[in-house]
N, C-alpha and C positions, 0 to 999 in steps of 0.2 A: 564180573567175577565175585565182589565181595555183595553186593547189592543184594543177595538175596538175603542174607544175616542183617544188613542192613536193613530191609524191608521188615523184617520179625522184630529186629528192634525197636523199630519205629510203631509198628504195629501193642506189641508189650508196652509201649509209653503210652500209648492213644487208648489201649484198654484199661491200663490205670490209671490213667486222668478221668475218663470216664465214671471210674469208682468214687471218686473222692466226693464229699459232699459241698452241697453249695455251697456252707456259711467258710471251707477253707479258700474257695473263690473270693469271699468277701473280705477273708483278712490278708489274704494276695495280692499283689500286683497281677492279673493275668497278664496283660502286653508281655513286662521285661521276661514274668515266668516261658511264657511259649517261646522269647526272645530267648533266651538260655538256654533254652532246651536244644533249640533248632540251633545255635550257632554252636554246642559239644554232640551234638552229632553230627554235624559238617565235622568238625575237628577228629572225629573220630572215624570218619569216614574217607578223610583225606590221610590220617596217618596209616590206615591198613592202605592204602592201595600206594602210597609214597615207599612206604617200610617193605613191602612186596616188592615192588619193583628193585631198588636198592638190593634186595637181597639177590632176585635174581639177576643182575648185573655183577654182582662181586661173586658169585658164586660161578659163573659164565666165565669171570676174568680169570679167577684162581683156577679154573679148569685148561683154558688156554695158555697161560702163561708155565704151566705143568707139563701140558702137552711140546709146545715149545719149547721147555727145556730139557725133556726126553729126547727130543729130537735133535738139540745142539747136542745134546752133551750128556751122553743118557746115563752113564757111572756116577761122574760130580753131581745128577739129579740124584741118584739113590741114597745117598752119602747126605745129602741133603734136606731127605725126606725123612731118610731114617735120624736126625738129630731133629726135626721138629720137634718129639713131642716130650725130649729133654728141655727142647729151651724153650716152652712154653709152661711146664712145669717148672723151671727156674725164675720166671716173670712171675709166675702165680705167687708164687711164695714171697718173691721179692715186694710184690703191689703190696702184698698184707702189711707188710714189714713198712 
């Protein structure tokens, strides 16, 4: 899914490394640099596909858990639904605070 942004940015790193000139090789570490590189785009690579999933599992739950309670109790859901986006602006304010 993500791998193809991933492949571009891989590709945009490999064609700027290419640019640079020798003598910034010679005042570099290459190993640790290519070491850094590759181990924040593993890290970047695993949080877009860690952080996607996550989302679409809590987004999957709040949908079911919605549905479900349309189904027990479909009044006390609307009652419900209709004070979310009071008490959500009551926390917003309150976190500032």
């Amino acid at each position: 899914m993500a791998s193809g942004w991933l492949h571009d940015l891989r590709m945009r790193v490999y064609q700027h490394l290419q640019k640079l000139s020798l003598s910034y090789y010679s005042t570099h570490e290459p190993g640790r640099f290519f070491s850094t590189l590759t181990t924040d785009i593993q890290t970047i690579e695993g949080f877009a596909s860690s952080s996607t999933l996550t989302i679409l599992v809590d987004m999957l739950t709040i949908l079911c858990m919605l549905g479900l309670m349309f189904w027990l109790n479909w009044d006390f859901t609307l009652i419900a639904v209709a004070v979310t986006p009071f008490l959500l602006l009551f926390v917003s304010r309150f976190k500032k605070r």
